[in-house]
N, C-alpha and C positions, 0 to 999 in steps of 0.2 A: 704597249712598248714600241718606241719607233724604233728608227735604224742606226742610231746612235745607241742610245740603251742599248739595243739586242750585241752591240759590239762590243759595249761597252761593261755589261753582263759577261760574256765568253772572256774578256781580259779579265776581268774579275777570277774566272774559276781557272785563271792558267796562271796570275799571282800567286792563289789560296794555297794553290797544287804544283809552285817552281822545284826546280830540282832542287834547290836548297832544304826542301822540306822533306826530301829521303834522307835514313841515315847514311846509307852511299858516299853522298857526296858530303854529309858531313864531315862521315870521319875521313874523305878525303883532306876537305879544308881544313881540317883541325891539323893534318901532318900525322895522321897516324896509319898512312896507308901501309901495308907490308908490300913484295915484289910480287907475291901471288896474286892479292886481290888488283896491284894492277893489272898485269900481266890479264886477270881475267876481266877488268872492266875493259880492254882494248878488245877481246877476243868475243865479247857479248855484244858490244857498241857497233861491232864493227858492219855486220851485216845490214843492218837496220841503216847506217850511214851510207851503204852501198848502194841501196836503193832510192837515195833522195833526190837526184836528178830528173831520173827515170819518173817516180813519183810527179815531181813537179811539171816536167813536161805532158804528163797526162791532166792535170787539169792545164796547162795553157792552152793545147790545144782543142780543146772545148768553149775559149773565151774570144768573143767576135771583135771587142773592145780593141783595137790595136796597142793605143798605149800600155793599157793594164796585162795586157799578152807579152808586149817588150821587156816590161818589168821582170815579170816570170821569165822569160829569156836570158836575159840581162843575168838571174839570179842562178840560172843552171851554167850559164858560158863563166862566170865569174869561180863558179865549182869546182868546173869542169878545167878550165887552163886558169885561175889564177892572175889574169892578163891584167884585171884592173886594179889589183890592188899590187901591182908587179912581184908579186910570189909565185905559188906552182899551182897545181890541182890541189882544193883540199884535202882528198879520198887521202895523197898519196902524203901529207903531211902530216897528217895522223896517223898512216904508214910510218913516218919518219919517228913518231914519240913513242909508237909501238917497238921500234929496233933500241931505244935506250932504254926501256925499259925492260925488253930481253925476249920480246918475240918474234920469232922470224917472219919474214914479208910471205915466205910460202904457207907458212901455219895460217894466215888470215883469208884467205880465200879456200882453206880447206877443210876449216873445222866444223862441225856441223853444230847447226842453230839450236839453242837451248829451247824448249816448248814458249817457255817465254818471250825470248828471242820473235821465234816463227808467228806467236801470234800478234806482234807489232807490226811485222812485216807483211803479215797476210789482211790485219787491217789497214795499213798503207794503199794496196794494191789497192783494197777493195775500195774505197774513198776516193781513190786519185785515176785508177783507169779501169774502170766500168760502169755498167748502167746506173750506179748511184749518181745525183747531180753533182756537180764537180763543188760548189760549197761546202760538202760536208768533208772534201777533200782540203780544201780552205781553211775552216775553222781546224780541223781535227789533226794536219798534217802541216799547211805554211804557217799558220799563226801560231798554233802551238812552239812551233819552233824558233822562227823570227821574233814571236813576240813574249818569247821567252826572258825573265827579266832576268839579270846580271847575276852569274853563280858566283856570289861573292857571300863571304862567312860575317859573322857577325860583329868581328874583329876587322873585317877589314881586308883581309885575306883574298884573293881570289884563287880562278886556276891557273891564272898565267903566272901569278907571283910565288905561289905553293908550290908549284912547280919549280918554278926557277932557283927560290931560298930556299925553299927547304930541303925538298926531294935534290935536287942541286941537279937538275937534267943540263944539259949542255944547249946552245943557242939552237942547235938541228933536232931537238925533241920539242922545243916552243912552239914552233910558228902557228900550230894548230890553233891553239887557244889565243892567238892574236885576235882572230878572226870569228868566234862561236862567243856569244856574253861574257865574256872573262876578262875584259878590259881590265887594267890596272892603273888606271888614271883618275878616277875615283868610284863610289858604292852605285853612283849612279848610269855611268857609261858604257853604251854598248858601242860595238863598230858602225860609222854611218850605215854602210851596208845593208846591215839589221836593222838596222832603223827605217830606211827606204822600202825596203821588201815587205818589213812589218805591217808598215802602212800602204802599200800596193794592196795586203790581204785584205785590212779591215775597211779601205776603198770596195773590194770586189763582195766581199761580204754586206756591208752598207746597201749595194746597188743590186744585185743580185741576190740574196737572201731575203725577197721579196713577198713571199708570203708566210701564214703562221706553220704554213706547214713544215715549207723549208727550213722556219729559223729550229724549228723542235728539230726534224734530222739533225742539224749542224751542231746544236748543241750539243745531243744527244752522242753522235760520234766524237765529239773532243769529251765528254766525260768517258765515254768508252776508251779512249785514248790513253787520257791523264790513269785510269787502273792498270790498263794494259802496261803502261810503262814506269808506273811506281812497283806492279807487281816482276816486271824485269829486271828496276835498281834493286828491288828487296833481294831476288833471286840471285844478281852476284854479288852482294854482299855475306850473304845466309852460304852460299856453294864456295866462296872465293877468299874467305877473310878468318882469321884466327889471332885477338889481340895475342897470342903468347908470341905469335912471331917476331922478327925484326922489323923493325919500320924501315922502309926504301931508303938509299940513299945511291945516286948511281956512283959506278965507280967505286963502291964500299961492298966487300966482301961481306953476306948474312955471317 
């Protein structure tokens, strides 16, 4: 397998295994979410989102490559202030969809992390800042993300649009999902951003995942990953969701 395959392999098991293929985000997209089960996927997501800077700045600064290290830069400063896409910090925008849908800004940094939660986050750490090589941090943490394909339903749906018509959020609960795969321009569009980053990853993977050893770690950590965080979606959907309830609607009384 060369260095394409071996890249080309890892896209393959982060297709097979997109978020569209939990029920989570199903019956997200389908419009049948209730105000708890969002309420708890802001309150479950949110920690795991907290650390993805931090995350990514631990494998940049292990990469000798200046441009490919810029890239990685470029992708925490765009996180971090919002500067290039002239919006805000994402962390705090996804703050902002969490307050429409009825959680307060101080409940998010105080609830404590569900097991499932903790062990996303403690395999993050472990991938992106310490002795493991920084690839496994790569496949298992930036591509899995970036190159994450389009959370769009089978209808056509995505989350910016689900959001927007159905759940009826207001323009300051959106802006998150401008920016994370939920393009609404068509099945196939992610934001260039994603697109840039995506392939910054499978550039460093290409070049760096250089023997058979390393390609087995990397691989081996994004399957570890993709359970870790399908057993997460399971877990707020199973703790956070009761069709008998109301479906959301903001602004609407259950």
């Amino acid at each position: 397998m060369d260095a394409t395959e071996f890249v080309d392999d890892l896209d393959r098991l982060i297709r097979d295994r997109r978020k569209m293929t939990s029920e989570l985000y199903q019956t997200i997209l389908a419009g049948k979410a209730t105000e708890r089960l969002l309420k708890s996927f802001v309150l479950h997501r949110w920690p795991i989102k907290s650390l993805w800077t931090r995350n990514i700045l631990g494998i940049a600064s292990r990469i000798a490559d200046y441009r490919l290290r810029a890239l990685l830069v470029e992708n925490v400063y765009e996180e971090e202030t919002g500067a290039l896409t002239r919006s805000k910090r994402h962390l705090e925008t996804f703050a902002d969809f969490a307050g429409v849908v009825g959680v307060d800004r101080a409940d998010l940094d105080q609830a404590e992390p569900a097991p499932e939660t903790r062990a996303i986050m403690e395999h993050n750490v472990a991938v992106c800042n310490s002795s493991a090589h920084f690839t496994e941090g790569v496949a298992s943490v930036l591509l899995l993300m970036e190159g994450q394909p389009p959370i769009v339903s089978a209808t056509g749906s995505s989350m910016l649009t689900v959001m927007r018509d159905t759940y009826r959020l207001p323009p300051e609960g959106l802006e998150f999902f401008v920016h994370h795969a939920s393009c609404d321009v068509d099945a196939e569009s992610v934001s260039e951003l994603e697109d840039e980053h995506a392939e910054a990853a499978r550039e460093l993977l290409r070049r760096y995942c250089d023997t058979p050893e390393r390609r087995d770690a990397a691989r081996a950590a994004l399957i570890r990953a993709l359970d870790l965080r399908h057993k997460h979606f399971d877990m707020i959907l199973r703790t956070g969701y009761d069709a008998a309830e109301p479906v959301f609607r903001y602004g609407v009384a259950p």
